[in-house]
C-alpha positions in Angstrom: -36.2 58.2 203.2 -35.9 57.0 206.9 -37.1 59.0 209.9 -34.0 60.3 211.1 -33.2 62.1 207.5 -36.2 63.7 206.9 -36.8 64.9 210.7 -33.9 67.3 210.0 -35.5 69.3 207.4 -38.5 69.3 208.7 -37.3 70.7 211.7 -35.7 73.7 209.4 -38.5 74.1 208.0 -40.4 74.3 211.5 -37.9 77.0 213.3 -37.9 78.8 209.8 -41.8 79.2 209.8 -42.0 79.9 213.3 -39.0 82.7 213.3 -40.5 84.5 210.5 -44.0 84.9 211.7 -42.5 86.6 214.8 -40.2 88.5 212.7 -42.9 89.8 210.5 -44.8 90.4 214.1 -42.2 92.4 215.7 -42.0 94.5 212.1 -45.4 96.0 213.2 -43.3 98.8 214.7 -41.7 99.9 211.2 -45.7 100.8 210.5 -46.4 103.6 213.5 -43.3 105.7 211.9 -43.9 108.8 210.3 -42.6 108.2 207.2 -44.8 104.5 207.2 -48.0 106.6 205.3 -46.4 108.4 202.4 -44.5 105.4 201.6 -48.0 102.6 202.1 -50.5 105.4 202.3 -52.8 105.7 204.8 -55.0 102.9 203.9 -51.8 101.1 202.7 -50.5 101.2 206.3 -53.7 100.3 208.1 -53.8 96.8 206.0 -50.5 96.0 206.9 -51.0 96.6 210.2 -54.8 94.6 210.5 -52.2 91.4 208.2 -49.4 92.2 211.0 -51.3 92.0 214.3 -52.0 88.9 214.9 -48.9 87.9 215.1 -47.1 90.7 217.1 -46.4 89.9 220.3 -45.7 93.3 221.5 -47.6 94.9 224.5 -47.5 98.4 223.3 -50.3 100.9 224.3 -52.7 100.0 221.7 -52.3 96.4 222.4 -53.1 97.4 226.2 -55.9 99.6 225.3 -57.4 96.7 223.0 -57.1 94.0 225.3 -58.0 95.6 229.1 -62.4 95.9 229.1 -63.8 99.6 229.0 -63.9 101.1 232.1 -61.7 98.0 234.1 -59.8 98.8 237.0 -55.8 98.4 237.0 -55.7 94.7 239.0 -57.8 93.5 235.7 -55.6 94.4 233.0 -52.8 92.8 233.9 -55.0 89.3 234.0 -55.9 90.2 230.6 -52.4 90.9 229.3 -51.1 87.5 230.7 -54.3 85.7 228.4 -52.4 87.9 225.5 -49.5 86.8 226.3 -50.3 83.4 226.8 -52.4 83.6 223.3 -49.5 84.5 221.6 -47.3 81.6 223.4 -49.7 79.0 222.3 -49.8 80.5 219.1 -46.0 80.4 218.1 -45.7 77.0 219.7 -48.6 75.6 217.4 -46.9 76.9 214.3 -43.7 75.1 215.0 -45.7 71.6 216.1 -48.1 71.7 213.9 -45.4 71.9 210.9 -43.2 69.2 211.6 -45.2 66.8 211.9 -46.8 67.2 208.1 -43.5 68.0 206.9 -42.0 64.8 207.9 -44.7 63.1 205.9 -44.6 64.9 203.3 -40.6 64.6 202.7 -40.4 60.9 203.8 -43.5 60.4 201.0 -42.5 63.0 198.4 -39.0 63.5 198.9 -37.6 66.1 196.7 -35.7 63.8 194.1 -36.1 62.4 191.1 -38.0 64.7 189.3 -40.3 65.3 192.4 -39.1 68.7 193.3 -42.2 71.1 192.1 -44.3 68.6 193.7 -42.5 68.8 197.5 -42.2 72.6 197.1 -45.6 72.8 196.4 -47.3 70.4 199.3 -44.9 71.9 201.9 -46.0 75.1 200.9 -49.4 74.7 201.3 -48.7 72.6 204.6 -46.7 76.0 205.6 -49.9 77.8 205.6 -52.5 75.2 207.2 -50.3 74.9 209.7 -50.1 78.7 210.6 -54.3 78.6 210.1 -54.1 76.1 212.5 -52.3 77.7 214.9 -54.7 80.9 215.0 -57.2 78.1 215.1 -56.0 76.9 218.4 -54.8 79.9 220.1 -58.5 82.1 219.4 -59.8 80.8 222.5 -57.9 82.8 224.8 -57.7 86.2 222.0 -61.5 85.9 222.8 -60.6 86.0 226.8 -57.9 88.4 226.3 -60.2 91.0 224.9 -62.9 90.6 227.4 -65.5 89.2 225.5 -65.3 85.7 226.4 -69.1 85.4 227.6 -70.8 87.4 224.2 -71.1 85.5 221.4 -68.0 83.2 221.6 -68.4 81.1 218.4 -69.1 84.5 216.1 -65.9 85.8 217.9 -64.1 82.8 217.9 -64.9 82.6 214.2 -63.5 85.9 213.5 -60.1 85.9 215.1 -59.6 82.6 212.9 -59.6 83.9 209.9 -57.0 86.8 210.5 -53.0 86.9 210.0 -53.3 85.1 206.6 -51.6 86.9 204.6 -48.6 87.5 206.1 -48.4 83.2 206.0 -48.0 82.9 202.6 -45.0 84.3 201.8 -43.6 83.3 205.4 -44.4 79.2 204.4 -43.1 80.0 200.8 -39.8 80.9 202.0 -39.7 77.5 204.8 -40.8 75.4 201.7 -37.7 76.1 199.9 -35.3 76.2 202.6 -37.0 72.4 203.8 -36.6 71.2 200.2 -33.0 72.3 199.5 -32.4 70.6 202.9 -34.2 67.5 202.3 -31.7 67.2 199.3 -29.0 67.4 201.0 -30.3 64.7 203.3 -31.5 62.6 201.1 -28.0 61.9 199.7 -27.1 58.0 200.4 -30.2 57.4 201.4 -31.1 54.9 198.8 -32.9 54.4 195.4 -35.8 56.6 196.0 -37.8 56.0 192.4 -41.2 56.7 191.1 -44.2 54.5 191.8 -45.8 53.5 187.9 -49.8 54.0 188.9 -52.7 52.3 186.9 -53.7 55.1 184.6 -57.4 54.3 184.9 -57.0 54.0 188.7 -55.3 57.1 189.0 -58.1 58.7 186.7 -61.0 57.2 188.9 -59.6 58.3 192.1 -58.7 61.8 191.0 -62.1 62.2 189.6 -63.7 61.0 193.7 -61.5 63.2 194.9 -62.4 66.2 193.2 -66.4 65.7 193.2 -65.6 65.6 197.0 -64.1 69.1 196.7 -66.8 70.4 193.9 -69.6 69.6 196.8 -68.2 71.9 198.5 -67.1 74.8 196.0 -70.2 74.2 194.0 -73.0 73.3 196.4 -72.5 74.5 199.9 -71.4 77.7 198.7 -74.0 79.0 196.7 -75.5 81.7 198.5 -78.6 80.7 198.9 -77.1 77.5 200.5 -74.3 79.6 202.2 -77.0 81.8 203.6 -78.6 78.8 205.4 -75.6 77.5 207.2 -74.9 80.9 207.9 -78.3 81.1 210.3 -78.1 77.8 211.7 -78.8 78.1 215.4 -78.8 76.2 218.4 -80.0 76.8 222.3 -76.6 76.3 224.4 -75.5 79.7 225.3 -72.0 80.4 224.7 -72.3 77.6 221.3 -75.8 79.4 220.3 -74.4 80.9 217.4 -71.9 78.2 215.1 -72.9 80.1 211.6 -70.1 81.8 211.1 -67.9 78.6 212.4 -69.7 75.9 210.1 -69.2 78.3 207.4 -65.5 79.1 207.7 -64.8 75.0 208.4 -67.2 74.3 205.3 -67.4 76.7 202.4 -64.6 76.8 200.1 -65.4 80.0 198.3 -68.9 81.8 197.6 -71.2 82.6 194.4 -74.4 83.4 193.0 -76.2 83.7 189.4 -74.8 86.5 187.6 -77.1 89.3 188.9 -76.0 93.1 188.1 -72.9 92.4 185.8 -72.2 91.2 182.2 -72.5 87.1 181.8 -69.2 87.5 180.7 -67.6 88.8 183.8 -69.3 86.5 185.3 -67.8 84.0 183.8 -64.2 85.1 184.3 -64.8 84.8 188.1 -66.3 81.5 187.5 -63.0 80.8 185.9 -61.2 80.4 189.3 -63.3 78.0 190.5 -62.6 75.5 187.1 -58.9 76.0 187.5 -59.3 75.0 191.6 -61.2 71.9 190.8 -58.5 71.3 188.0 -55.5 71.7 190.1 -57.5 69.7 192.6 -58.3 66.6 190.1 -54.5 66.7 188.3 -53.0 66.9 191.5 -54.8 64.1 192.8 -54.2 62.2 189.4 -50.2 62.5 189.7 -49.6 61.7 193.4 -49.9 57.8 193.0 -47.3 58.1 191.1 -45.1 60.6 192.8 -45.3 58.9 196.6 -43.1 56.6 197.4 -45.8 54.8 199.5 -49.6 55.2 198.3 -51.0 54.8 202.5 -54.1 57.0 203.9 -52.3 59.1 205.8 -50.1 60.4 203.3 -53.1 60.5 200.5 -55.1 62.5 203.0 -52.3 65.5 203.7 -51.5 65.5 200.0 -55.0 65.9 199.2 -54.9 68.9 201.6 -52.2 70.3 200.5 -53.7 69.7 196.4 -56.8 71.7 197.7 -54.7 74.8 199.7 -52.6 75.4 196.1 -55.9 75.4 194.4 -57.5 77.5 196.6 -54.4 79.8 196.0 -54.4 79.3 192.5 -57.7 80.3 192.2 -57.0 83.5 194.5 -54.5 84.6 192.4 -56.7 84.8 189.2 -59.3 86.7 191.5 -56.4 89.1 192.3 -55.3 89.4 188.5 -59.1 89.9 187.3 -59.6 92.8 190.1 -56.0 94.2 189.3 -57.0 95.0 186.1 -60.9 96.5 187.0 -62.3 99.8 188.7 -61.5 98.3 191.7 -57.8 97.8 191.6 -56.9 101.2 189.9 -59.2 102.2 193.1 -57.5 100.8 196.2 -54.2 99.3 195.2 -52.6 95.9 194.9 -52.4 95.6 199.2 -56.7 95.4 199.4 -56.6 93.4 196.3 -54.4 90.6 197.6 -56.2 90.7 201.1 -58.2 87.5 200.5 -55.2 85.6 199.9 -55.2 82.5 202.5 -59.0 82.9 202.8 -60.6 79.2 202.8 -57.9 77.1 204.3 -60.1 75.7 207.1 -62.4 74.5 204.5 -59.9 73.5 202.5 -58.6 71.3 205.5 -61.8 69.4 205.9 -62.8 69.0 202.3 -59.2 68.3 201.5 -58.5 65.7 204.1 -62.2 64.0 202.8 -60.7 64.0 199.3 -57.5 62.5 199.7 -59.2 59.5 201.9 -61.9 59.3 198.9 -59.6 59.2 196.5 -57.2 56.6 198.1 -59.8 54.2 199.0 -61.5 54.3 195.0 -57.5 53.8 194.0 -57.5 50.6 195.4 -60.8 49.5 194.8 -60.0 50.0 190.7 -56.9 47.4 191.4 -54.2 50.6 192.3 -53.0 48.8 196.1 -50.4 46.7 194.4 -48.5 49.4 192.3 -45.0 48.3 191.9 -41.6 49.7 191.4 -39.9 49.1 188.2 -37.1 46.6 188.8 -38.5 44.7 192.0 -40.9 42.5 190.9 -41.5 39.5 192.9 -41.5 36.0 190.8 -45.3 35.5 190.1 -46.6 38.6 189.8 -46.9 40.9 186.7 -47.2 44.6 186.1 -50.2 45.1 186.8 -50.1 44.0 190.5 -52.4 41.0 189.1 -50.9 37.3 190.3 -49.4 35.5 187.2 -50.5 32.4 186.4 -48.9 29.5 187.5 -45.8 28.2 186.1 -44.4 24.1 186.9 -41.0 24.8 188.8 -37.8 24.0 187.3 -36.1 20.6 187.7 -33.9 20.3 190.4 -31.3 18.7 188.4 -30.5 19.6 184.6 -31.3 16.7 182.7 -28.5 14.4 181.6 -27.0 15.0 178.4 -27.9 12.4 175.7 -25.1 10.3 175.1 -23.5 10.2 171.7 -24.1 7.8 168.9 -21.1 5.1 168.5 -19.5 4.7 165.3 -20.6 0.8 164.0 
């Protein structure tokens, strides 16, 4: 699919995204009404309104109250309020060009045809909510200004403001994912044969397996808790960058665990669960994309492999939520403070993910995967395989002549 088709649902998708974070923003009103707490509960109501706020761009009196320093004089809050505002400019604005871009990969290399549907879906969902993480990402800087804590432990601030308004992304990128696939679709009509690639089984296999070793080094060894424990208290002497624990951590731990200490092995277990089915999703994922993409390139491995990781990561979440749904703890506090770590990880899942998909592109080619070919366009001398034939003497130029026929004596 050419540029020019698949730039129109990606732009869909983009303004879709973008309108519904502010809509879900603005909604943060519905929550200070009186009738809000016996419909969510109190503690019902205060969740939604912690998953709500970062993306409300409204300067109500609690916003002013949060974002003005204790005790500052009047000329200072408005400075403060124009960082908000400006926070929450950047912040909308990243969301819409930080979609596009990976959507328009994503459909040109997966377009939704030909059997590829749950596959598109499922990377443009995922690319949905890194793109939304990335925007908080980029707009923290001036949250931490706006509050008026810019010089006290940046990085540990910085670090927290990150990680907030996930929730609320998932369902928003859910709902762009479909609309961008049922217009890619559209688009895609006339736009040529678009078939699948036929990948080298044992290549596939190899580079599936690279990729998710790459992604068990993280789940599995950086975040044990002893491990975790020492990134956490890494420190450095540069003032404001004194304290990147709580950063490395975020940007490089994909989930957390330790021995099973004060509960039954086999609950224990059951939470170890999630982190097998991530590492599976992560491993057949990367095993079926060779032969889902139109083109097997770098680029387009590495934001699949991405995209693999964020579905496991939500995969995995899930069976966490399902697990506590069903314990003490959910029959305690409700299905609202069980899903709250829904999204958590996706910076890790960013870094590791990218790392995988260039692994497990560069061990595809090495195991003879480059020079996977399309059924019906081979080129003369070359096989299935992607292996050079051997050679074969050309043809004569001219037929031979025809024997001439025997006289009768």
């Amino acid at each position: 699919m050419g540029y020019g088709r698949a730039a129109i649902p990606a732009l869909a998708g983009g303004l879709l995204v973008t309108a519904l974070l502010w809509w879900a923003g603005a909604s943060d009103e519905v929550l200070r009404l009186q009738g809000s707490t016996r419909v969510f509960g109190p503690e019902g109501v205060g969740d939604l309104q912690r998953w709500l706020a970062p993306w409300s761009y409204d300067t109500a009196e609690w916003v002013r109250v949060r974002v003005e320093p204790p005790g500052g004089g009047t000329g200072d809050g408005g400075r403060y309020l124009s960082l908000y505002s400006t926070a929450m400019q950047i912040r909308f604005f990243a969301v819409f060009a930080f979609f596009v871009p990976g959507a328009l990969l994503l459909v040109r290399r997966l377009p939704p045809v030909n059997g590829r549907v749950p596959a598109a879906l499922l990377a443009l969902w995922a690319w949905g909510v890194v793109a939304g993480t990335l925007a908080v990402a980029v707009s923290a800087p001036w949250m931490v200004a706006a509050a008026g804590r810019g010089s006290y432990r940046f990085l540990p601030a910085l670090s927290g403001l990150m990680s907030a308004g996930r929730q609320i992304l998932v369902p928003a990128a859910l709902l762009a994912a479909v609309v961008t696939v049922l217009v890619a679709r559209a688009t895609a009509q006339g736009a040529g044969a678009l078939p699948r690639r036929e990948a080298p089984a044992r290549a596939a296999r190899a580079a599936a397996t690279v990729g998710a070793a790459v992604v068990a080094l993280s789940l599995v060894v950086l975040s044990y808790d002893r491990v975790a424990a020492e990134i956490q208290g890494v420190t450095v002497s540069g003032g404001l960058l004194s304290e990147p624990g709580d950063l490395l951590r975020q940007w490089l731990l994909l989930g957390g665990w330790s021995g099973p200490a004060g509960t039954s092995y086999g609950h224990w277990l059951l939470y170890r669960a999630a982190d097998v089915l991530l590492l599976a999703v992560v491993w057949c994922g990367l095993r079926w994309l060779p032969g889902l993409l139109t083109r097997v390139s770098v680029h387009a491995m590495a934001a699949c492999g991405v995209c693999v990781t964020v579905i496991g990561l939500l995969v995995s979440q899930l069976l966490h939520a399902v697990v506590e749904m069903t314990g003490s703890y959910g029959l305690a506090y409700g299905p609202l403070r069980v899903f709250a770590n829904l999204g958590n990880g996706v910076p890790a899942a960013l870094v590791w993910g990218t790392l995988a998909g260039c692994a497990a592109v560069v061990t595809y080619r090495l195991c003879g995967g480059g020079r996977t070919h399309t059924p019906g366009t081979d080129t003369p001398g070359t096989d299935t395989t992607g292996t050079q034939a051997p050679d074969v003497p050309p043809p004569p130029p001219y037929p031979p002549a025809a024997a001439p026929e025997p006289t009768a004596t």
